[in-house]
C-alpha positions as CSV (number, residue, x, y, z in Angstrom):
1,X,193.4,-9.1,220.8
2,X,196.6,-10.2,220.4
3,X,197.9,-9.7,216.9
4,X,196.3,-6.2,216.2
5,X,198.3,-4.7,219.2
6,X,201.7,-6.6,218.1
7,X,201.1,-4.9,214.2
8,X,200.5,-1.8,215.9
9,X,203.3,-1.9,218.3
10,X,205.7,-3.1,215.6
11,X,204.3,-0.7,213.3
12,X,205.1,2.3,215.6
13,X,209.0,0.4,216.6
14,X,209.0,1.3,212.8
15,X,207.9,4.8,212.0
16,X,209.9,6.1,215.0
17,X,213.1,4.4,214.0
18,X,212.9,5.8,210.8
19,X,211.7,9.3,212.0
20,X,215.6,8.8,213.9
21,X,217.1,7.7,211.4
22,X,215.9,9.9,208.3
23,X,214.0,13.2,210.0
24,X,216.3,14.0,213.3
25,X,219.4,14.5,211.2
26,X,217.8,16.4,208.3
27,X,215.9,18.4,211.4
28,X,219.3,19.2,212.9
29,X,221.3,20.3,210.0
30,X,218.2,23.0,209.1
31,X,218.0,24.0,213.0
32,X,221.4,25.1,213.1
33,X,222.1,26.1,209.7
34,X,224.7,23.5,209.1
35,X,226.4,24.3,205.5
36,X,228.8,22.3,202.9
37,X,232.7,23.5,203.8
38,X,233.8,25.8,201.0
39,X,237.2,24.7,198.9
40,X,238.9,27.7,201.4
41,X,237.9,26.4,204.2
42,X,238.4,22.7,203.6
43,X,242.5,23.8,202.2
44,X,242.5,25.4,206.1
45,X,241.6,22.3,207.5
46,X,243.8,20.5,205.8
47,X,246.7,22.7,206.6
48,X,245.6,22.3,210.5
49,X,246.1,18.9,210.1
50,X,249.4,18.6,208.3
51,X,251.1,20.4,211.8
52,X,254.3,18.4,212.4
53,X,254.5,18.7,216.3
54,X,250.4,18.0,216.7
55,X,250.4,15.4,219.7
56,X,246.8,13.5,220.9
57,X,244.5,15.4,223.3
58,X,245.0,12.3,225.7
């Protein structure tokens, strides 16, 4: 009784760890349309960054 319930129990710990782990990311970048930054917008980024008075947020 047992050890069929423990495979079954471990096998389902599995399957949803790697439905986190590999299908919740891929399901988020498709629901929101999530793209690779272009050259131009990774150069403004960059530029953001490189601001000379920029202090922390806290």
């Amino acid at each position: 009784f047992w050890g069929p319930m423990a495979y079954a129990m471990i096998g389902g710990i599995i399957i949803a760890t790697l439905l986190t782990l590999l299908f919740l990311p891929a399901l988020y970048v498709a629901w929101y349309r999530i793209k690779e930054p272009t050259d131009e917008q990774r150069r403004e980024a960059e530029e953001k960054n490189e601001d000379e008075n920029a202090q922390p947020a806290h």
